[in-house]
C-alpha positions in Angstrom: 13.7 -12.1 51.0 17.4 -13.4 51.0 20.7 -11.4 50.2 19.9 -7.9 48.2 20.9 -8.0 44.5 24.5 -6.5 43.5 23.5 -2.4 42.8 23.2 -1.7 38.9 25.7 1.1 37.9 24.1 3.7 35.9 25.0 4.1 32.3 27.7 7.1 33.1 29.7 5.2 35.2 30.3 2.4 33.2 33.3 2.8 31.5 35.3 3.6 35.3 37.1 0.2 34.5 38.3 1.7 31.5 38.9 5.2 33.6 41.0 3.0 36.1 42.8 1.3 33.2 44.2 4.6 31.7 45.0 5.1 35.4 47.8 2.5 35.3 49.3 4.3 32.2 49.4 7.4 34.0 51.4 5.8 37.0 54.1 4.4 34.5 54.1 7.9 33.0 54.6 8.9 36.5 57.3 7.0 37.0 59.6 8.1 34.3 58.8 11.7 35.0 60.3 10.7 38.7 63.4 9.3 36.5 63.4 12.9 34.7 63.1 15.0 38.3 66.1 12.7 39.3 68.0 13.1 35.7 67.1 17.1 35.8 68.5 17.0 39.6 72.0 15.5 38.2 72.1 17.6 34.8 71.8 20.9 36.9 74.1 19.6 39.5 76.9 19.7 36.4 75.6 22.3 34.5 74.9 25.3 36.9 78.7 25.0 38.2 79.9 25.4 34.9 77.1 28.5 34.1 78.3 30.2 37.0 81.9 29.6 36.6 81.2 31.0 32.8 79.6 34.2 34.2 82.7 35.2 36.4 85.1 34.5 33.4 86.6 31.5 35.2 85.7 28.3 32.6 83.8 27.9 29.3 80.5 27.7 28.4 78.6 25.0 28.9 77.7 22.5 25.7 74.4 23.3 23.9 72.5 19.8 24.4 73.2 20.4 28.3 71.1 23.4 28.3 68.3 21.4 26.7 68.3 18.4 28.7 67.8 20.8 31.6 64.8 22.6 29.7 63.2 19.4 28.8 63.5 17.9 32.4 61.8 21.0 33.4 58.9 20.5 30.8 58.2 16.5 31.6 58.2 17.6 35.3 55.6 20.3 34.9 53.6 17.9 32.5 53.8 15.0 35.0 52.5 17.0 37.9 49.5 18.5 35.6 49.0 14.9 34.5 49.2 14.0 38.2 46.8 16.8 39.5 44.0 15.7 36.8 44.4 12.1 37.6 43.5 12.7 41.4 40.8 15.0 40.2 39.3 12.1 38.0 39.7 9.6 41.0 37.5 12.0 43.0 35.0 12.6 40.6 34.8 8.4 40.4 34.5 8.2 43.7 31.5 10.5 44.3 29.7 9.2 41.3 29.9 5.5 42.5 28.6 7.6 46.3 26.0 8.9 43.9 25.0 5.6 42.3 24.6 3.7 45.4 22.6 6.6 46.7 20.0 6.7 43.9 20.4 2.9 44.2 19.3 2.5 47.6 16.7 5.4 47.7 13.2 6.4 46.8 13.7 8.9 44.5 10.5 10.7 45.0 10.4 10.5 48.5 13.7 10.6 49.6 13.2 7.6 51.8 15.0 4.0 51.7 13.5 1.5 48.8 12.6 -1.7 49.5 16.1 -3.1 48.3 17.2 -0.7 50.9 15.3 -1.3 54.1 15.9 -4.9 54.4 18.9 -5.6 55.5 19.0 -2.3 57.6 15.9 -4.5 58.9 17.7 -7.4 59.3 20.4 -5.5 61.2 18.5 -3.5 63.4 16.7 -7.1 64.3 20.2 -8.3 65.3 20.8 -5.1 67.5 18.1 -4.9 69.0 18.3 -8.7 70.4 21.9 -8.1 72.0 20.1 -5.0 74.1 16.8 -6.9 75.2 14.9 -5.0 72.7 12.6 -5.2 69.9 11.7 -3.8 66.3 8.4 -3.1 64.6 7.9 -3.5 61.2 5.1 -1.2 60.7 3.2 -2.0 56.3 1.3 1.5 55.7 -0.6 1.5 52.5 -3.0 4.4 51.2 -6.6 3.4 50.8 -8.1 4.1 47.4 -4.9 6.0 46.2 -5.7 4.9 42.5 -9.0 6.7 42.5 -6.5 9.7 43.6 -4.6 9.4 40.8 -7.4 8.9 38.5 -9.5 12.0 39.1 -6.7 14.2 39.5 -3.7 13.1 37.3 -0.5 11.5 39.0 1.6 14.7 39.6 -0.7 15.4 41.9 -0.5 11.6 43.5 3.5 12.2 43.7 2.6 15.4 45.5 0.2 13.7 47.9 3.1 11.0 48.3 5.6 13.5 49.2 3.6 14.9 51.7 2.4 12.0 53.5 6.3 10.3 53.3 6.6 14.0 55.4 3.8 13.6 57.6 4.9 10.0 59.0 8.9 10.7 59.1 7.7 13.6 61.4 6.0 11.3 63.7 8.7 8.6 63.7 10.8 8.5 67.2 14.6 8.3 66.7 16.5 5.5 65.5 13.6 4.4 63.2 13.3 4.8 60.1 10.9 5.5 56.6 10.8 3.4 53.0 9.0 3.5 50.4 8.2 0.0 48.9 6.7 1.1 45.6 3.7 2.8 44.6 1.7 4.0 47.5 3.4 1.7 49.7 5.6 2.9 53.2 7.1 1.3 55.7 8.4 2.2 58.6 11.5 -0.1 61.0 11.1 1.1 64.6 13.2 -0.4 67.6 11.6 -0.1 70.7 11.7 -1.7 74.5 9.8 -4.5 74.7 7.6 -3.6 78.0 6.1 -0.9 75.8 4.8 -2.3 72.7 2.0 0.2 73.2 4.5 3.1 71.7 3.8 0.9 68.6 -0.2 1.2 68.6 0.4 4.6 69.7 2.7 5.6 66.9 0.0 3.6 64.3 -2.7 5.6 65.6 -0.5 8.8 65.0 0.7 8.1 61.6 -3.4 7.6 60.5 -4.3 10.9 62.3 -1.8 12.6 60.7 -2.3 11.5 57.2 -5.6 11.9 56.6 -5.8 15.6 57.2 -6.1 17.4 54.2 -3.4 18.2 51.6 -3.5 21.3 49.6 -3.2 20.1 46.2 -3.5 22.2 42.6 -5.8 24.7 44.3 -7.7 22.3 46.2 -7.6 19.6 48.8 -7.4 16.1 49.2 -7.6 13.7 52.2 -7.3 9.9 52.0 -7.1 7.2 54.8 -4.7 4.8 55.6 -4.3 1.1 56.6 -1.9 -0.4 58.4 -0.1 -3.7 59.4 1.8 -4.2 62.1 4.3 -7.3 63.2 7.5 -7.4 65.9 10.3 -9.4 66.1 9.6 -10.3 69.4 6.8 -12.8 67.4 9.8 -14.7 65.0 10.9 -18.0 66.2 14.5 -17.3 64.6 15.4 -13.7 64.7 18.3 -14.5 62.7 18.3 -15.7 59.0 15.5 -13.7 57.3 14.1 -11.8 59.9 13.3 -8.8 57.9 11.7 -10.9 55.4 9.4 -12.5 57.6 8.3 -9.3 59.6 7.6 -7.7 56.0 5.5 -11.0 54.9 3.5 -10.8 58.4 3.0 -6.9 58.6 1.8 -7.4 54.6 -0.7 -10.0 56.1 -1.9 -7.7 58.4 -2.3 -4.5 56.4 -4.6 -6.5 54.0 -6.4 -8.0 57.2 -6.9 -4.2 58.1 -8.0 -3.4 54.6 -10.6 -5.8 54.7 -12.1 -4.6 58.1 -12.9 -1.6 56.6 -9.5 0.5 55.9 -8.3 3.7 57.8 -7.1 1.3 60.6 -4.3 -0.7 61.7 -4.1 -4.1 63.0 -1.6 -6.3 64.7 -0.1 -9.4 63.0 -1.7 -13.0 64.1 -1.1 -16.5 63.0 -5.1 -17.1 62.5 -4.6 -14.2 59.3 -2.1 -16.3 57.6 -4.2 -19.3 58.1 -6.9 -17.2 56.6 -4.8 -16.0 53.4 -3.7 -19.5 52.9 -7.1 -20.7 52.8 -8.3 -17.9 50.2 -5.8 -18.3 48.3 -6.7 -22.3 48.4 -10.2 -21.3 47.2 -8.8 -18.8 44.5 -7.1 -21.8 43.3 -10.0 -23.8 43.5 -12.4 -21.8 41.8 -10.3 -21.5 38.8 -9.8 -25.2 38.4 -13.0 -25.5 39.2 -14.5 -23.7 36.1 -12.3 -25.7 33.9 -13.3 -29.2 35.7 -16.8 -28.2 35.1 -17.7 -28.4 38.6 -19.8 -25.7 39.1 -23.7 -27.1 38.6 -27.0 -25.5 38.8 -29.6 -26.2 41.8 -33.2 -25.1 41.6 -35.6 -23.6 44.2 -38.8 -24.0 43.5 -41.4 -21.1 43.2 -45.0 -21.7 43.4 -48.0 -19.6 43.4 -48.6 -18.8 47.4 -52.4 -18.5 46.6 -52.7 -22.4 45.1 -49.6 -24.0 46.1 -49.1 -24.8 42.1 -45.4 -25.1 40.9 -44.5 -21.8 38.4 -40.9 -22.5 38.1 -37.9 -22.6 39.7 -35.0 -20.6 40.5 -31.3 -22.0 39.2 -28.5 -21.4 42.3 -25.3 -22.1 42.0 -23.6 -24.9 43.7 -19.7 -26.1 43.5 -19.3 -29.6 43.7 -15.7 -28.8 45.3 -13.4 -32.2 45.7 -11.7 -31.1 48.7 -14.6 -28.6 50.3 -17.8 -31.0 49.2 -20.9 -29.3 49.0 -20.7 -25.5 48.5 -22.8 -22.9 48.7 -22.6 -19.1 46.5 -22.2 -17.3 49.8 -19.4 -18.6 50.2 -17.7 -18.3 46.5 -19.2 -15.6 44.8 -17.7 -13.1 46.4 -14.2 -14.3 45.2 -15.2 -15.0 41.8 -15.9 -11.5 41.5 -12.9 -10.2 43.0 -10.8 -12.4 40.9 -12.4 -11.8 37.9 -13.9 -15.2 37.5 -17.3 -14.4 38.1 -18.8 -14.3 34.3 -17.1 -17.4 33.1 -18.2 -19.4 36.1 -21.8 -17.5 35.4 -22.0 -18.0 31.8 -21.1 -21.3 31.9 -23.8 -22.6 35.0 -26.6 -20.6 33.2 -26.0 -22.4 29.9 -26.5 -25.4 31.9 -29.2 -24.5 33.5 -30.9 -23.6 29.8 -29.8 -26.6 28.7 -32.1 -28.7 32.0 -35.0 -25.8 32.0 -35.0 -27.1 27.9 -36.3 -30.4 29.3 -39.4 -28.9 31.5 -42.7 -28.1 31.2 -43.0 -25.0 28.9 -45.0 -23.1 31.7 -42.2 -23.9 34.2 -40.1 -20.5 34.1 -36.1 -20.4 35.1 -35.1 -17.3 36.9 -31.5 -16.9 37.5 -29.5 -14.2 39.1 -26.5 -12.1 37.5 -23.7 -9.9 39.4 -23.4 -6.7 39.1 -20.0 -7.3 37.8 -21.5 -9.4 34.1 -24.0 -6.0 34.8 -20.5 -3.6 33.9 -20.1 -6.0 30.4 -21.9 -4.0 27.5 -22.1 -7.6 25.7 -23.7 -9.5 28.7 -27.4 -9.2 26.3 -25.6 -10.7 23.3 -24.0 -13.6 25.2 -27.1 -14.8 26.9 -28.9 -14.7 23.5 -26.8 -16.4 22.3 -26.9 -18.8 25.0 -30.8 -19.1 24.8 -30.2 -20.0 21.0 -27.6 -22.6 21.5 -29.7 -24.0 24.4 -32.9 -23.7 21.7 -34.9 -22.1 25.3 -37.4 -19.8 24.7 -36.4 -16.4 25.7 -40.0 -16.0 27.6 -39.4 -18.8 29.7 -35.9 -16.7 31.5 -36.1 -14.2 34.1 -33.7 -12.3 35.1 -33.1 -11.0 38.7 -31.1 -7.7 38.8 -30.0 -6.9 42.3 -31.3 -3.3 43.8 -27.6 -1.8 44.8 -26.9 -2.6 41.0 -29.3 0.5 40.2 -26.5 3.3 41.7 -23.7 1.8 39.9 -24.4 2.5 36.3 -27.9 3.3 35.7 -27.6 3.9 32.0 -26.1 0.7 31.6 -28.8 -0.9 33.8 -31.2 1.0 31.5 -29.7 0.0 28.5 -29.5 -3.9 29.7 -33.3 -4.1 30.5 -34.4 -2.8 27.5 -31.9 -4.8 25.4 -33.0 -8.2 27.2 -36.9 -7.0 27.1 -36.5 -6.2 23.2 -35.9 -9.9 22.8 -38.5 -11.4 25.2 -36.5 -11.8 28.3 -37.9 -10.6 31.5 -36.4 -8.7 34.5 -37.1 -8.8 38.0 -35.6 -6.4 40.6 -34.0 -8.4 43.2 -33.9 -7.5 47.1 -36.3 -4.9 47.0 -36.4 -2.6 50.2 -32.7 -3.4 51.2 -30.9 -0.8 48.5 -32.0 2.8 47.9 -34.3 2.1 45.0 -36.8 4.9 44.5 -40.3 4.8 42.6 -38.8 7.2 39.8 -36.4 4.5 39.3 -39.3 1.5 39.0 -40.7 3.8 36.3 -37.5 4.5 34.6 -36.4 0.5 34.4 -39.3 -1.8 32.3 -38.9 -3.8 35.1 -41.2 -6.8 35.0 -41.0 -7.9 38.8 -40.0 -7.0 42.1 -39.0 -9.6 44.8 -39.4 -8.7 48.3 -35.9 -9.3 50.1 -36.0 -12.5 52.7 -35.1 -10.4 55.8 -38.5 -8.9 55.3 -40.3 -11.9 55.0 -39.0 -14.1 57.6 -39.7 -11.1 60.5 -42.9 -11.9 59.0 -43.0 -15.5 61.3 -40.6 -14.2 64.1 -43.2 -11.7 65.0 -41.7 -9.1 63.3 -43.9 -6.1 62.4 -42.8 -6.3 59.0 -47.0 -6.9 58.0 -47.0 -3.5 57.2 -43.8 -3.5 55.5 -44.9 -6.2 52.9 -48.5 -4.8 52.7 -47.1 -1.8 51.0 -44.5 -3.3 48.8 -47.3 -5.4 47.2 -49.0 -1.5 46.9 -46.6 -0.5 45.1 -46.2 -3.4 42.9 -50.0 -3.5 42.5 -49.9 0.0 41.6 -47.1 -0.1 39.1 -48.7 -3.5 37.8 -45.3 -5.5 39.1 -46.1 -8.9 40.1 -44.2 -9.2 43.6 -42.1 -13.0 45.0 -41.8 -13.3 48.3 -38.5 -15.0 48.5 -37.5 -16.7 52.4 -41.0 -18.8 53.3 -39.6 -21.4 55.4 -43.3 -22.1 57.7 -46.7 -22.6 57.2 -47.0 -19.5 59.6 -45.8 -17.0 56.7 -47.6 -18.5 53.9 -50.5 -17.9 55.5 -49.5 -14.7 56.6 -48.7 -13.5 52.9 -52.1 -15.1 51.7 -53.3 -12.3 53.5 -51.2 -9.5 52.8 -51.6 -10.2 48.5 -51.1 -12.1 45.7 -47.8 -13.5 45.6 -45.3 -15.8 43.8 -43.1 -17.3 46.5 -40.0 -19.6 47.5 -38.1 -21.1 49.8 -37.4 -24.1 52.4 -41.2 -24.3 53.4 -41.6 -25.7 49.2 -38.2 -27.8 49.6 -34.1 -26.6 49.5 -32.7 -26.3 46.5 -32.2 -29.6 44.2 -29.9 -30.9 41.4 -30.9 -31.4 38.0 -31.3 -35.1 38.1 -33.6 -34.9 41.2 -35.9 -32.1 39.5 -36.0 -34.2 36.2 -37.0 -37.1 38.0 -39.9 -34.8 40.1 -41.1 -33.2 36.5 -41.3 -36.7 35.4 -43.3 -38.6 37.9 -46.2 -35.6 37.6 -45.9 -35.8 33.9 -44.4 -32.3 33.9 -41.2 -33.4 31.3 -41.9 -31.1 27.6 -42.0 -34.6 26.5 -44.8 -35.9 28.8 -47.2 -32.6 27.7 -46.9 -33.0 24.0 -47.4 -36.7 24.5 -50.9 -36.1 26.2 -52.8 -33.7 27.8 -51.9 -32.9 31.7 -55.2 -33.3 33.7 -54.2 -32.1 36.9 -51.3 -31.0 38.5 -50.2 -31.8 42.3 -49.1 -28.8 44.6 -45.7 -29.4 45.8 -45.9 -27.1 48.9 -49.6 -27.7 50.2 -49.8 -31.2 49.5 -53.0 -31.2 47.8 -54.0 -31.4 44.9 -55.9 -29.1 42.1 -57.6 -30.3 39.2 -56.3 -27.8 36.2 -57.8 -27.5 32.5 -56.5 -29.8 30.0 
């Protein structure tokens, strides 16, 4: 972190330069008033003689200006030494304000602990001690878990009060010599020198320190509890202890508060090179997801879907694929996730699903394109009106496009799911519910939502050819979907075995590797094209059969 800053002088103190300067004037004043003590000394030196000699009738009086030489050496004294007395006065009150300054300076105001500017160069210090006695120090990162919702819900006086009392709770459990800061926000941390045969006083005292905190806090009447996460690093793990020593333990106890976060939070873990390695790389792929948008290298593939009855082609599914330079191929699993947390998610979205209108444009008109959205474009009020427009710009028919809503997307916002369907329904659009039987998704729901499909989750289907007695399972999801007049996809057929099983369990639209992986546009074009499936080829002449793309065989269709 390097040298701490020079500390900023409040606004009251800044004119002690001028204080000091006034200072000087009052020493000169000083000085002469020494010369008047010395000139009053010699004036009564001559004059009392002569008073006294006066008073017993022995001399003559003394002159007039003698008398008040004496008076006015008496008068500059007793000003000087009132002078004096207010100047050392001032000086003291200087002095404790610059104490006072480098106190609010160097301390959390709130808490009462050290800042951050504070506790790193006590950290670098306690680093250097600790070496010349054999020992080590812990940096121990604590950070609240979901103190924002805290503050939120209940107004942040009573997250300072919560703040207050958990800075409390963990200086009480600290052993002696260490010591609490507080970095910012609802960040702690703690500097603890300990012997390094017993590093386990360090999980001990992390363990504590969660305990402790998440009991509840009497707060406006009520109480609140929250959970902590924590990220522990030691000296004895820096190659140079020296140098910036308390820099690098607060970089790699940071690292492994966030690694602790993302295990699931209320826990603490230890500090390992593998986590850096890890943040480096997902900080590469944050990188590379953003240029990636801009580069355009996000492309749609499509899965095909077929009727499981026939084996006939419906339409396909558009996946996204990132054509990454460095990476290759990649699949979503493996970047979705971060577009959403970084807020990427609907541009890189928006702009494969124009695409993919823009391919589907070129197909069969009885070929349907269903594509999936994220429950973060789901949160966007406006998500309807930019995929009409996108079906306008792309001049696709708004009854060709399914969209698949995911089940967990029904407890987030289920008037804004409501409000979504009906929008994208109004204008022709269908919607499927995706992953059905994984989420919480009751039949009150199906009725409430105009869904227009449900697609059975691939965990349930491929039990299906592992022997799984998931038979059952299906059978009454298709019930349901019968029942409610829901057409049901089987998504995850990847044998012969649990096609045929399906063909017995209902009627079914299906996909997966069994009908072939997912494929580029260019690939699929050139498919649609050899079986005269192009837009083109059908308004060119009639189609008089079509061949089955999963069985094999082939069925004569109407003209």
């Amino acid at each position: 972190m390097g040298d701490s800053p020079d500390i900023p002088q409040p606004r009251r103190f800044r004119s002690l330069t001028d204080r000091f300067g006034r200072a000087e004037g009052d020493l000169v004043l000083l000085g002469i008033i020494f010369a008047a003590i010395i000139m009053l000394v010699g004036h009564a030196g001559s004059v009392v003689p002569q008073v006294i000699e006066f008073a017993l009738g022995k001399g003559e009086a003394p002159p007039p200006w003698a008398a008040s030489a004496v008076l006015l050496n008496v008068a500059l004294v007793i000003f000087g030494w009132r002078r004096y007395n207010e100047l050392v006065g001032e000086i003291e009150k200087s002095r404790l304000a610059e104490e006072e300054a480098r106190e609010l300076a160097l301390t959390d105001p709130l808490t009462g602990s050290l800042n951050r500017r504070s506790v790193l160069p006590l950290t670098g210090e306690m680093v250097a001690e600790a070496e010349k006695a054999d020992k080590a120090v812990a940096f121990i990162m604590i950070d609240l878990d979901n103190f924002k919702q805290i503050n939120d819900l209940n107004g942040h006086r009573a997250g300072d009060c919560m703040l207050v009392e958990i800075a409390q709770r963990i200086r009480a459990q600290l052993p002696a010599g260490a010591r609490l800061a507080r970095l910012g926000g609802d960040e702690f941390a703690c500097v603890v020198p300990y012997h390094r045969s017993a590093p386990d006083l360090i999980d001990q005292l992390a363990t504590s320190i969660i305990d402790i905190a998440q009991r509840p806090i009497a707060i406006n009447g009520g109480e609140l509890a929250v959970g902590l996460s924590i990220g522990l690093s030691t000296s004895v793990e820096l190659d140079q202890p020296g140098g910036n020593a308390a820099g690098e333990l607060l970089h790699m106890a940071d690292i492994a508060m966030y690694h602790a976060k993302k295990m699931g939070r209320n826990r603490y873990d230890w500090f390992t090179p593998e986590m850096e390695r890890e943040l480096k790389l997902r900080s590469e792929l944050e990188s590379g997801i953003r240029r990636g948008i801009a580069r355009g290298e996000f492309v749609p593939f499509y899965e095909q879907q077929v009727d499981v009855e026939t084996g006939e082609l419906t339409g396909f599914e558009m996946l996204a694929r990132w054509q990454s330079p460095t990476l290759g191929l990649v699949t979503p699993d493996f970047f979705i996730s971060v577009a959403e947390e970084i807020g990427c998610i609907a541009e890189l979205s928006e702009a494969v699903i124009s695409q993919a209108l823009r391919d589907a444009a070129e197909w069969d008109p009885s070929l349907t394109l269903s594509v999936n959205i994220s429950p973060v474009q789901l949160r966007d009020p406006w998500f309807a009106q930019k995929l009409l427009k996108m079906l306008a710009e792309a001049k696709f028919p708004p009854d060709r496009l399914e969209i698949e809503v995911t089940e967990s997307c029904l407890h987030e916002n289920i008037g804004l799911v409501r409000s979504l369907v009906t929008s994208l329904k109004n204008q022709g659009v269908s919607v499927s519910l995706d992953d059905f039987g994984t989420g919480y998704a009751s039949i009150a729901q199906l009725r409430a939502l105009p869904f227009d499909r449900i697609k059975i989750d691939r965990s349930f289907i491929a039990e299906l050819g592992r022997g799984g007695d998931n038979a059952a399972l299906v059978s009454a999801i298709t019930s349901i979907g019968a029942g409610m007049r829901l057409p049901v996809t089987a998504e995850g057929i990847e044998s012969e075995l649990v096609r045929d099983k399906l063909r017995g369990l209902g009627q079914f639209k299906g996909q997966g590797y069994f009908y072939g992986r997912p494929e580029p546009a260019d690939k699929v074009r050139a498919r649609l094209k050899s079986e005269a499936r192009l837009a083109d080829d059908v308004r060119m002449e009639p189609r008089l059969g079509t061949v089955s793309l999963g069985d094999k065989d082939r069925r004569i269709a109407g003209a």
